[in-house]
PDB file of N, CA, C and O in Angstrom:
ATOM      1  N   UNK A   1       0.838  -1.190   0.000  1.00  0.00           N
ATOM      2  CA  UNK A   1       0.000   0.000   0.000  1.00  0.00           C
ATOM      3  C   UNK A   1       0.873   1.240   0.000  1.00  0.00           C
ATOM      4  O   UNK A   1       1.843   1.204   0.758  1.00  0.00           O
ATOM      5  N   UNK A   2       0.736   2.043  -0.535  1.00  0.00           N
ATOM      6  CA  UNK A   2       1.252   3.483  -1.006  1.00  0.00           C
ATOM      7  C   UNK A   2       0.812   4.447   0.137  1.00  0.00           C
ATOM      8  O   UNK A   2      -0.165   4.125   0.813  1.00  0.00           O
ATOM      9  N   UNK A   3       1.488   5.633   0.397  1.00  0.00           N
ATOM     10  CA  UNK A   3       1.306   6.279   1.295  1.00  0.00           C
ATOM     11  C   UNK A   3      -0.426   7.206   0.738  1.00  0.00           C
ATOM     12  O   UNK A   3      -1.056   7.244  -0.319  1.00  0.00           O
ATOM     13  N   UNK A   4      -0.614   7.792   2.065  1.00  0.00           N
ATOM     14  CA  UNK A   4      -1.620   8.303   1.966  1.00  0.00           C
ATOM     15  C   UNK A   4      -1.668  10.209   1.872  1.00  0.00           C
ATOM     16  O   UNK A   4      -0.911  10.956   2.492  1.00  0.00           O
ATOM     17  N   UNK A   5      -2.312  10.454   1.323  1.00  0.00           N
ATOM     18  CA  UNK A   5      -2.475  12.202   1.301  1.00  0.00           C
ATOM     19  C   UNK A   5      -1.863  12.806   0.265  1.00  0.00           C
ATOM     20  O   UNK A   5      -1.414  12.223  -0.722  1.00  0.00           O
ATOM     21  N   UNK A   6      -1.839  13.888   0.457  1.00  0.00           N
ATOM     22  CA  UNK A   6      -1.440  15.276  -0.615  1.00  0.00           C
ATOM     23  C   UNK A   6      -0.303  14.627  -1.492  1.00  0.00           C
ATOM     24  O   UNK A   6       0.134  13.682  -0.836  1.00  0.00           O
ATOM     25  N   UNK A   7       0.431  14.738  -2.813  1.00  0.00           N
ATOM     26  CA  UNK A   7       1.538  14.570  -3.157  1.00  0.00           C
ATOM     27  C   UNK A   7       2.399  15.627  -3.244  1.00  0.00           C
ATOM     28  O   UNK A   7       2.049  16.561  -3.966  1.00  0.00           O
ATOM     29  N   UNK A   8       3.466  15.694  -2.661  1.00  0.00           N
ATOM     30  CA  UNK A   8       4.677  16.969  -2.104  1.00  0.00           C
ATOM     31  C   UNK A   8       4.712  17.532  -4.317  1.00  0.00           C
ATOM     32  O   UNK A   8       5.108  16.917  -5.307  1.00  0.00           O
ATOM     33  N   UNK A   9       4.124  18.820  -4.143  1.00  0.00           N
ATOM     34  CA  UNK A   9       4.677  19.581  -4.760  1.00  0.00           C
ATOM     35  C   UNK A   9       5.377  20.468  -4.742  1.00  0.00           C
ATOM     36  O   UNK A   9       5.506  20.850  -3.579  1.00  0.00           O
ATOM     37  N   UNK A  10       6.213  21.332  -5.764  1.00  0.00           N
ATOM     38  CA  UNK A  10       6.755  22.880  -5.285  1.00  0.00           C
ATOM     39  C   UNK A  10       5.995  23.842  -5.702  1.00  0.00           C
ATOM     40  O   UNK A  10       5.223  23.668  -6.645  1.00  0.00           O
ATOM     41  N   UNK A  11       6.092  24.891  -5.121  1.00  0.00           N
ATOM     42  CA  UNK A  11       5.294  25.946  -4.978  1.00  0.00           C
ATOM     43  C   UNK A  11       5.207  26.472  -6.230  1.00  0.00           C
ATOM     44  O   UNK A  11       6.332  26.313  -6.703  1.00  0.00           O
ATOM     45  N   UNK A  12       4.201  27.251  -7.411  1.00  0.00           N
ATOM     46  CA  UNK A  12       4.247  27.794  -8.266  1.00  0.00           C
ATOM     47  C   UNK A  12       4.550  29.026  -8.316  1.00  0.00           C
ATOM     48  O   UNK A  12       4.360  29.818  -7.392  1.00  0.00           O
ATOM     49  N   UNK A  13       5.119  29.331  -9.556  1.00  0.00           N
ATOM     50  CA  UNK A  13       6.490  30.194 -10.413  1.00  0.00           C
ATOM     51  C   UNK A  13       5.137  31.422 -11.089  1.00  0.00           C
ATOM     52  O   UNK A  13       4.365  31.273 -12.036  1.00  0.00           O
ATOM     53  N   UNK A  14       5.288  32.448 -10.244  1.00  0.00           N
ATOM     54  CA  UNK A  14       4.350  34.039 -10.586  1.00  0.00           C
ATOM     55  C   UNK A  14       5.058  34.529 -11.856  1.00  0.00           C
ATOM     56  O   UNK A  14       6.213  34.953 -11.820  1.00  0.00           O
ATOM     57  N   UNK A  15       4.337  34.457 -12.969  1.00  0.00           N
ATOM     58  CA  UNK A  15       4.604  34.567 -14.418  1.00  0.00           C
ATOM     59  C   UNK A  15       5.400  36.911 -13.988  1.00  0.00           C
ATOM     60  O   UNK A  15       5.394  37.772 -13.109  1.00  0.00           O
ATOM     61  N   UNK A  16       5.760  36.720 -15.049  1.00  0.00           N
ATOM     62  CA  UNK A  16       5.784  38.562 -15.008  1.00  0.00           C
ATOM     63  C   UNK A  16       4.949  39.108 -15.356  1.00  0.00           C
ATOM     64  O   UNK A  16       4.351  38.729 -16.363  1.00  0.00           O
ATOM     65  N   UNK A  17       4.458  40.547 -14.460  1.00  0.00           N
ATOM     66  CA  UNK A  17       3.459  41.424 -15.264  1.00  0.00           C
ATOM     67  C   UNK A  17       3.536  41.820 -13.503  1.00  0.00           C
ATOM     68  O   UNK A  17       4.284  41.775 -12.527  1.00  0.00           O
ATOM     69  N   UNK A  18       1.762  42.345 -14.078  1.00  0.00           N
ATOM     70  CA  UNK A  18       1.319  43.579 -12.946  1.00  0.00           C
ATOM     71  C   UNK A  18       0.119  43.143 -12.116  1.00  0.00           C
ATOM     72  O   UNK A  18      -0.987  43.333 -12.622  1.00  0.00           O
ATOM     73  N   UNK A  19       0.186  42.591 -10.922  1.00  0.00           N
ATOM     74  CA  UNK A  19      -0.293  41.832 -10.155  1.00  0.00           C
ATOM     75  C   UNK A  19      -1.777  42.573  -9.490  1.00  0.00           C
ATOM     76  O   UNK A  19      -1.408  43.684  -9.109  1.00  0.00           O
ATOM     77  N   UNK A  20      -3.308  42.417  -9.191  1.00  0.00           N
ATOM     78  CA  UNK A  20      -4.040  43.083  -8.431  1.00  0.00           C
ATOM     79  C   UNK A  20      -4.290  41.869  -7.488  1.00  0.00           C
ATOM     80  O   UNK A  20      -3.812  40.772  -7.776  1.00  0.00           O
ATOM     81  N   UNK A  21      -5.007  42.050  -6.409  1.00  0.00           N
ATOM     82  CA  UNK A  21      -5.902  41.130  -5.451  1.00  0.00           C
ATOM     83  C   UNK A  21      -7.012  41.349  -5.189  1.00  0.00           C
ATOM     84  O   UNK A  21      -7.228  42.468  -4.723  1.00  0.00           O
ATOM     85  N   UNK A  22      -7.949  40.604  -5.326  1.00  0.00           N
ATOM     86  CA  UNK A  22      -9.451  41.199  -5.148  1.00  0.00           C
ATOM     87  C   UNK A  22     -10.198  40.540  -3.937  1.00  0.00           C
ATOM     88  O   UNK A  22     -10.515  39.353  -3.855  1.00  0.00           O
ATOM     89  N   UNK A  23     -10.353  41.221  -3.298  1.00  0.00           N
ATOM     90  CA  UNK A  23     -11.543  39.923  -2.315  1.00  0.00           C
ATOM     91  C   UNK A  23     -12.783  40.451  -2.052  1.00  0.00           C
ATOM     92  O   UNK A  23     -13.111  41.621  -2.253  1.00  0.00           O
ATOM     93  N   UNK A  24     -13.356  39.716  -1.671  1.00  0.00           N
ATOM     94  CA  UNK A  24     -15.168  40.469  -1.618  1.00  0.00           C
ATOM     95  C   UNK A  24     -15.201  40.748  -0.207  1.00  0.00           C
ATOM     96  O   UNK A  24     -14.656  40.174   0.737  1.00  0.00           O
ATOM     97  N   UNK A  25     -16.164  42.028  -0.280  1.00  0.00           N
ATOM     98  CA  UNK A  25     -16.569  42.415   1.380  1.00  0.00           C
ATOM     99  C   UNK A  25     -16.634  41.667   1.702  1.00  0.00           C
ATOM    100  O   UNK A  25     -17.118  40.799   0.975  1.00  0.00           O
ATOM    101  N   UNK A  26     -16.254  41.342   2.938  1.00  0.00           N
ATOM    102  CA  UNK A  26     -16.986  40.479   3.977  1.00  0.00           C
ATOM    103  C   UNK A  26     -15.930  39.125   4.273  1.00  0.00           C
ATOM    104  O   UNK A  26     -16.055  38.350   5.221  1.00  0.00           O
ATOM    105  N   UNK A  27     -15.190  39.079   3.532  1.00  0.00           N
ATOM    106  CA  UNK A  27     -14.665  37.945   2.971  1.00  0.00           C
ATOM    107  C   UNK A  27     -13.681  37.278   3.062  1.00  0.00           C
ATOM    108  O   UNK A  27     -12.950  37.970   2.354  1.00  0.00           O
ATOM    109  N   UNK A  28     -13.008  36.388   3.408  1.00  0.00           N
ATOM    110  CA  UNK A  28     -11.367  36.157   3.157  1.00  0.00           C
ATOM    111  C   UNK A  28     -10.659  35.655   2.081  1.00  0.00           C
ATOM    112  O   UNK A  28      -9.445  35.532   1.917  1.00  0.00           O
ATOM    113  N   UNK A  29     -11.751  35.340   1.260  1.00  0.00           N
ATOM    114  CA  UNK A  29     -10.946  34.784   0.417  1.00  0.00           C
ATOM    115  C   UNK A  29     -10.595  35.554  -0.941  1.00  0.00           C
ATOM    116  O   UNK A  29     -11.386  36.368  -1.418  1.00  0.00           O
ATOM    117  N   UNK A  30      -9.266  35.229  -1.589  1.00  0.00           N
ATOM    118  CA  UNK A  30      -8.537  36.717  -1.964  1.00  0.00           C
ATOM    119  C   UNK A  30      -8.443  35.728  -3.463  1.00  0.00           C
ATOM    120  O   UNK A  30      -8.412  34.503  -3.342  1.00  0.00           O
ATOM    121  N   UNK A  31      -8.406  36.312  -4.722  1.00  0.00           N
ATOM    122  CA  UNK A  31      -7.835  36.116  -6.117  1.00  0.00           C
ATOM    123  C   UNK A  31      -6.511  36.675  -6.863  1.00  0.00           C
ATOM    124  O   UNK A  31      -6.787  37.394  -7.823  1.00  0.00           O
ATOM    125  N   UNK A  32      -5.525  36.544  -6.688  1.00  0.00           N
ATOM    126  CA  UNK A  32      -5.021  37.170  -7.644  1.00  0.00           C
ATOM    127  C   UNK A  32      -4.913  37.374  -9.298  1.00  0.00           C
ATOM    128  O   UNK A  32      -4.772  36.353  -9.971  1.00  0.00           O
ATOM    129  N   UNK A  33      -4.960  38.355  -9.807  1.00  0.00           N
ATOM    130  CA  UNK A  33      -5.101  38.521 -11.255  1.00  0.00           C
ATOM    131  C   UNK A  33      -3.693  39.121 -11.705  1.00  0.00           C
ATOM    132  O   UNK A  33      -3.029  39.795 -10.918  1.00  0.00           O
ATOM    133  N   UNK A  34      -3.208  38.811 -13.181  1.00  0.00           N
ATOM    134  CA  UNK A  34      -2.340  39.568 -14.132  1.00  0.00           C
ATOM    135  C   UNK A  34      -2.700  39.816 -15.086  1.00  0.00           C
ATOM    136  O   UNK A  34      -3.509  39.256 -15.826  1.00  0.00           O
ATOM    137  N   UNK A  35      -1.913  41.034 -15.210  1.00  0.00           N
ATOM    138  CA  UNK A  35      -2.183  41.699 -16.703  1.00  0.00           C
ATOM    139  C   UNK A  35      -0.909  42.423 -16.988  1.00  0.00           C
ATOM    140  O   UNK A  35      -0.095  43.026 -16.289  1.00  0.00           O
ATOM    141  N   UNK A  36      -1.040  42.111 -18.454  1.00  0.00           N
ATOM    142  CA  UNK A  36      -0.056  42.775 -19.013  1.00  0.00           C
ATOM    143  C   UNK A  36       1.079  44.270 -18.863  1.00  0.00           C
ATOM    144  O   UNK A  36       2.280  44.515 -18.972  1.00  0.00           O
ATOM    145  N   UNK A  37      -0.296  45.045 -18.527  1.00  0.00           N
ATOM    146  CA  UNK A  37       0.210  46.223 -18.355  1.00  0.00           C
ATOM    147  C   UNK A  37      -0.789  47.133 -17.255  1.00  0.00           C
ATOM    148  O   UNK A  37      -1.762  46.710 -16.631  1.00  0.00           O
ATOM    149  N   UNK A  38      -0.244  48.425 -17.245  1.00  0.00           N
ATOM    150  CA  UNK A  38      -0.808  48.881 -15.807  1.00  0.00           C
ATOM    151  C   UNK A  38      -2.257  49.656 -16.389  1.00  0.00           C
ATOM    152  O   UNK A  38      -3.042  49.855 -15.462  1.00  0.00           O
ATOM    153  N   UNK A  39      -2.760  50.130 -17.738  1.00  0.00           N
ATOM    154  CA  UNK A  39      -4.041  50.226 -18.549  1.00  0.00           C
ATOM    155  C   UNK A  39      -5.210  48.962 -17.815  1.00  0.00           C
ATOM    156  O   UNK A  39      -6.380  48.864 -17.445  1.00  0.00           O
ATOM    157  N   UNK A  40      -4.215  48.327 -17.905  1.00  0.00           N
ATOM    158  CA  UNK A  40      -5.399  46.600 -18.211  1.00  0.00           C
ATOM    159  C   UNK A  40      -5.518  46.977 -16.763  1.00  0.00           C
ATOM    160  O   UNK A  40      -6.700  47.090 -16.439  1.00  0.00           O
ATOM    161  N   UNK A  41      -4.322  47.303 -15.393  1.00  0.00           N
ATOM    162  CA  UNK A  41      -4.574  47.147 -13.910  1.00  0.00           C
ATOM    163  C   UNK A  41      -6.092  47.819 -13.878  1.00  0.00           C
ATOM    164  O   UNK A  41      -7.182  47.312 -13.613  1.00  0.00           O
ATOM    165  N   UNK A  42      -5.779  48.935 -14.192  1.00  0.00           N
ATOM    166  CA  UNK A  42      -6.660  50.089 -14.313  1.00  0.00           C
ATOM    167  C   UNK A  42      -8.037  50.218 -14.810  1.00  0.00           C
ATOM    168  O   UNK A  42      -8.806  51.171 -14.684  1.00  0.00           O
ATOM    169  N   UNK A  43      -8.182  49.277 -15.298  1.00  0.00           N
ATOM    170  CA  UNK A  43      -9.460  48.824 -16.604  1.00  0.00           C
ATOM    171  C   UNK A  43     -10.535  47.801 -15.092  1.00  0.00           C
ATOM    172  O   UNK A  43     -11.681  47.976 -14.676  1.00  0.00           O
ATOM    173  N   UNK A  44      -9.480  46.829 -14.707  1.00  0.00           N
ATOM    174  CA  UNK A  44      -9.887  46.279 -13.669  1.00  0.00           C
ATOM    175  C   UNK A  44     -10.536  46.554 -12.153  1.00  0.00           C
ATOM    176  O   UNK A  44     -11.342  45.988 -11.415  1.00  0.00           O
ATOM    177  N   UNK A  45      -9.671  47.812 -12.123  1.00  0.00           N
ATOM    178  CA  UNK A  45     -10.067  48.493 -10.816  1.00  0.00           C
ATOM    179  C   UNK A  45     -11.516  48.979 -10.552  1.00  0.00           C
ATOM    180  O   UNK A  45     -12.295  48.859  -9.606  1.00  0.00           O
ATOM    181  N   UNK A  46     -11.580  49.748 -12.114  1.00  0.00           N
ATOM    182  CA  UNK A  46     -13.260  50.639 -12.547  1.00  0.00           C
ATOM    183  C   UNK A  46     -13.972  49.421 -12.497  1.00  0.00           C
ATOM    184  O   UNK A  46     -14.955  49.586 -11.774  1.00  0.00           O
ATOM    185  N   UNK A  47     -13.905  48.045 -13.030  1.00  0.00           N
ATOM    186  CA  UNK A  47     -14.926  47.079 -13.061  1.00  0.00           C
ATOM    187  C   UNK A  47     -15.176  46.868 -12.068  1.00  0.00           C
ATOM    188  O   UNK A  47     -16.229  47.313 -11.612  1.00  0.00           O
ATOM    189  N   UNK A  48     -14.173  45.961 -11.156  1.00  0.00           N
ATOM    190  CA  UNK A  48     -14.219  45.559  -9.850  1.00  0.00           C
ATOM    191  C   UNK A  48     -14.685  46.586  -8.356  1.00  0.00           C
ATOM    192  O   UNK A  48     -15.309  46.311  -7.331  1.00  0.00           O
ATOM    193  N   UNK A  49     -14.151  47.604  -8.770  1.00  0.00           N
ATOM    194  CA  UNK A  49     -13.935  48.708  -7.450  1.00  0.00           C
ATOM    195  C   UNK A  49     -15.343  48.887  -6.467  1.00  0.00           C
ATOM    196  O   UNK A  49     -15.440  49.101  -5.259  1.00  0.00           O
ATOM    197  N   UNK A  50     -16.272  48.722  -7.418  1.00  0.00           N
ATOM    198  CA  UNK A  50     -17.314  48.587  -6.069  1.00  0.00           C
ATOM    199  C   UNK A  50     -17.920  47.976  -5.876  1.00  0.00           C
ATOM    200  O   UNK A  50     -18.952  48.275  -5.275  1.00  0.00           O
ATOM    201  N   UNK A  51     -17.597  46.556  -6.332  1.00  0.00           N
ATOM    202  CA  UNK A  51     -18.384  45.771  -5.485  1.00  0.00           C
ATOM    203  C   UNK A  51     -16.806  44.663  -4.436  1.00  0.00           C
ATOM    204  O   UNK A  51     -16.901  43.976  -3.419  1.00  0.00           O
ATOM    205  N   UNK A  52     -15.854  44.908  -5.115  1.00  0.00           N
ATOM    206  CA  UNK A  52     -14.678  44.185  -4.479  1.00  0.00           C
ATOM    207  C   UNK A  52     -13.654  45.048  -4.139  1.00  0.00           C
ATOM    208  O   UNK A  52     -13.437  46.054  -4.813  1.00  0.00           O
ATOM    209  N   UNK A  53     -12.882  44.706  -2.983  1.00  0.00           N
ATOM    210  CA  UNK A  53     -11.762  45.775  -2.303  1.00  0.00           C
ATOM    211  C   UNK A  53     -10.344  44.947  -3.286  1.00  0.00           C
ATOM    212  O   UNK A  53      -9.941  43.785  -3.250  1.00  0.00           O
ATOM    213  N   UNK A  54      -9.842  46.242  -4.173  1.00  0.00           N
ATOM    214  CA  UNK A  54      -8.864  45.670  -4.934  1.00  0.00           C
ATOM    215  C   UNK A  54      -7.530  46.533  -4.306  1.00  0.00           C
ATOM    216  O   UNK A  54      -7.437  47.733  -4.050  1.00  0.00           O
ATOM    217  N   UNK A  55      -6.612  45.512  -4.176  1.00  0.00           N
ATOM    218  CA  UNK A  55      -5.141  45.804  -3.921  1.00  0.00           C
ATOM    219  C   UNK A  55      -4.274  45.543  -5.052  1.00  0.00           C
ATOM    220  O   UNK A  55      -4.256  44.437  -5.592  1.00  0.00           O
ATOM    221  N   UNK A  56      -3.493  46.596  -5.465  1.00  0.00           N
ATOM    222  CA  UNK A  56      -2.143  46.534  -6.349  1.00  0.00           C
ATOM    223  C   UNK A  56      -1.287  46.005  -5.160  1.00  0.00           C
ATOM    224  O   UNK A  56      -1.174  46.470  -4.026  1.00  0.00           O
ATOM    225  N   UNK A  57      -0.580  44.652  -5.857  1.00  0.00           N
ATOM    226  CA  UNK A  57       0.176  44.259  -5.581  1.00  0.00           C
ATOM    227  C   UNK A  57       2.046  44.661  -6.084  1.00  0.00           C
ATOM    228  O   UNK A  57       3.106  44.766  -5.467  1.00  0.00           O
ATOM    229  N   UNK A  58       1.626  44.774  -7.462  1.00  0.00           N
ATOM    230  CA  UNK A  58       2.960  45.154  -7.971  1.00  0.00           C
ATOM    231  C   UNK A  58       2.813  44.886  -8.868  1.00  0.00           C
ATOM    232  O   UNK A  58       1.769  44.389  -9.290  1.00  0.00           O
ATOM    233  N   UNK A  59       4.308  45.228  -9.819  1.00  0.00           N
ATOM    234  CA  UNK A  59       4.945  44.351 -10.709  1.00  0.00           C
ATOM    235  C   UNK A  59       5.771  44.016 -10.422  1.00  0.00           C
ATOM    236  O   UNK A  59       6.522  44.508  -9.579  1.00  0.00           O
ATOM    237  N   UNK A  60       6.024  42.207 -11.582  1.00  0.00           N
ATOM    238  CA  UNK A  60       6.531  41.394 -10.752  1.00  0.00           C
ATOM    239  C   UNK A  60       7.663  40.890 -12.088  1.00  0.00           C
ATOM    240  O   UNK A  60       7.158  40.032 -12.813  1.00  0.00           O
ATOM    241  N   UNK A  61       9.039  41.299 -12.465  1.00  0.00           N
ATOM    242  CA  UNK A  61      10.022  40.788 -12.898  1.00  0.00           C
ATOM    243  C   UNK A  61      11.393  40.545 -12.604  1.00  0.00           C
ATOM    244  O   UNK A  61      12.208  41.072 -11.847  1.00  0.00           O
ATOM    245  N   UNK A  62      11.423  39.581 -13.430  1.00  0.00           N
ATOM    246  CA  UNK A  62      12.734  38.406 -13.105  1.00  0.00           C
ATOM    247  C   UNK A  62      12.561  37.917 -11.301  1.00  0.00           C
ATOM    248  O   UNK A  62      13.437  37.989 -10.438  1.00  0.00           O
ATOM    249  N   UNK A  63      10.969  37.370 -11.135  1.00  0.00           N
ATOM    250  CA  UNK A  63      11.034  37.220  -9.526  1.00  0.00           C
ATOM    251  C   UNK A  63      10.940  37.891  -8.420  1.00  0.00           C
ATOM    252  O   UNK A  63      10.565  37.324  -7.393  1.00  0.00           O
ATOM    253  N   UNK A  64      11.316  39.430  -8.442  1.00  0.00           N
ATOM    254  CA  UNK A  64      11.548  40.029  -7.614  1.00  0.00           C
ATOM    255  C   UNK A  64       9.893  41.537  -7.942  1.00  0.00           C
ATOM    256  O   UNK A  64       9.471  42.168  -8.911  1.00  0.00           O
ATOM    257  N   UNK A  65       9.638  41.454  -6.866  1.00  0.00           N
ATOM    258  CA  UNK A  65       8.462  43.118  -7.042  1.00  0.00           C
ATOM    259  C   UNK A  65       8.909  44.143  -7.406  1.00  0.00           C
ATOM    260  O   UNK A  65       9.219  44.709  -6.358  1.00  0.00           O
ATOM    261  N   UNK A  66       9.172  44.817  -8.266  1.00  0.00           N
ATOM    262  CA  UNK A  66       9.409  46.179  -8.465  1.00  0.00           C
ATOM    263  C   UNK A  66       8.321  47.269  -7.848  1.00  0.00           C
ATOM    264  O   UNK A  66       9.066  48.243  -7.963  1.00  0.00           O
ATOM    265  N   UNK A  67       7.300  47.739  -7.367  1.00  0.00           N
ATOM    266  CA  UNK A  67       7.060  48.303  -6.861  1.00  0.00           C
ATOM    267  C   UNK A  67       5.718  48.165  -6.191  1.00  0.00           C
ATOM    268  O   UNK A  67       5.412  46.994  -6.420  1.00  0.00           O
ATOM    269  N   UNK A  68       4.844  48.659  -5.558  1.00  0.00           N
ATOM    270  CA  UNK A  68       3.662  48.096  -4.985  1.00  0.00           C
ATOM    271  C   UNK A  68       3.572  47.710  -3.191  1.00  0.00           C
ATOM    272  O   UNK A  68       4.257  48.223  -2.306  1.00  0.00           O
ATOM    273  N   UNK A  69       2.717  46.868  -3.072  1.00  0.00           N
ATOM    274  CA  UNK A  69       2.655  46.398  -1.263  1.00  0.00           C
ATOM    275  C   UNK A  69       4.141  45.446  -0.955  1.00  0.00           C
ATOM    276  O   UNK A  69       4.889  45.426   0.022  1.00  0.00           O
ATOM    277  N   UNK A  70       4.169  44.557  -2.507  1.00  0.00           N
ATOM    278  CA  UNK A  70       5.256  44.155  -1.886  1.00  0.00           C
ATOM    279  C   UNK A  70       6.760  44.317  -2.523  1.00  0.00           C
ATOM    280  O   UNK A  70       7.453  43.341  -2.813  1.00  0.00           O
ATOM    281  N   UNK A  71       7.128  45.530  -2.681  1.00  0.00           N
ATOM    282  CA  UNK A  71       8.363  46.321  -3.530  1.00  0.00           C
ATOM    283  C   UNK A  71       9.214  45.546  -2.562  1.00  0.00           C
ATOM    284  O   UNK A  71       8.970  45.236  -1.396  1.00  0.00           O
ATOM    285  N   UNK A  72      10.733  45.198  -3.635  1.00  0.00           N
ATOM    286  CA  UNK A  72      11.751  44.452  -3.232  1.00  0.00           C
ATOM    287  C   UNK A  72      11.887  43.018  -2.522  1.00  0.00           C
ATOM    288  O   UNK A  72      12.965  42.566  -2.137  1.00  0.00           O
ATOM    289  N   UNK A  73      10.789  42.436  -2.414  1.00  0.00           N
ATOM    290  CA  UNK A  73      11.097  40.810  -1.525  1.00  0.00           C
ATOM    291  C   UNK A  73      10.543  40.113  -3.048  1.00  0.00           C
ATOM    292  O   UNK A  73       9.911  40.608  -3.982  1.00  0.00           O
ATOM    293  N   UNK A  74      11.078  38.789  -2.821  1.00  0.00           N
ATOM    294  CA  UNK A  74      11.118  37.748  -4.003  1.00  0.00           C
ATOM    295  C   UNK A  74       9.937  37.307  -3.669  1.00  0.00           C
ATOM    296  O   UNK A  74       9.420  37.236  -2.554  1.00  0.00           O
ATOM    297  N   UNK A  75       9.326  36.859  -5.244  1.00  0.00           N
ATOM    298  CA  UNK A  75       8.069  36.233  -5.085  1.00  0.00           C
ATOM    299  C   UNK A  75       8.311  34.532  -5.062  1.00  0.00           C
ATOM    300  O   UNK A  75       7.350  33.773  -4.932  1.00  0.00           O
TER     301      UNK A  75
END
């Protein structure tokens, strides 16, 4: 018999671009979205903005945040 539970993966690899988070009032549970560019962030915000609390996260190349909540720590 084979072991039981989860199979050990590694953590997934945050493509580059420009990161938002959305979660609904009330709520904990959070989405992250990408987009290309900071237009598209922006396009998102007006859709989302009132009915969901949206956070810029950043942009996110070669791994590392360039600017946003989480500027300079590795993703």
């Amino acid at each position: 018999m084979g072991k039981k539970g989860r199979p050990v993966t590694k953590p997934t690899k945050l493509k580059e671009g420009f990161y938002l988070e959305l979660t609904t009032k009330g709520s904990s549970n959070r989405v992250k979205i990408r987009r290309d560019s900071m237009e598209e962030i922006d396009m998102v915000i007006k859709q989302y903005g009132k009915v969901k609390i949206a956070t810029y996260l950043g942009q996110l190349k070669g791994g590392v945040w360039l600017d946003g909540k989480n500027k300079g720590k590795k993703a």
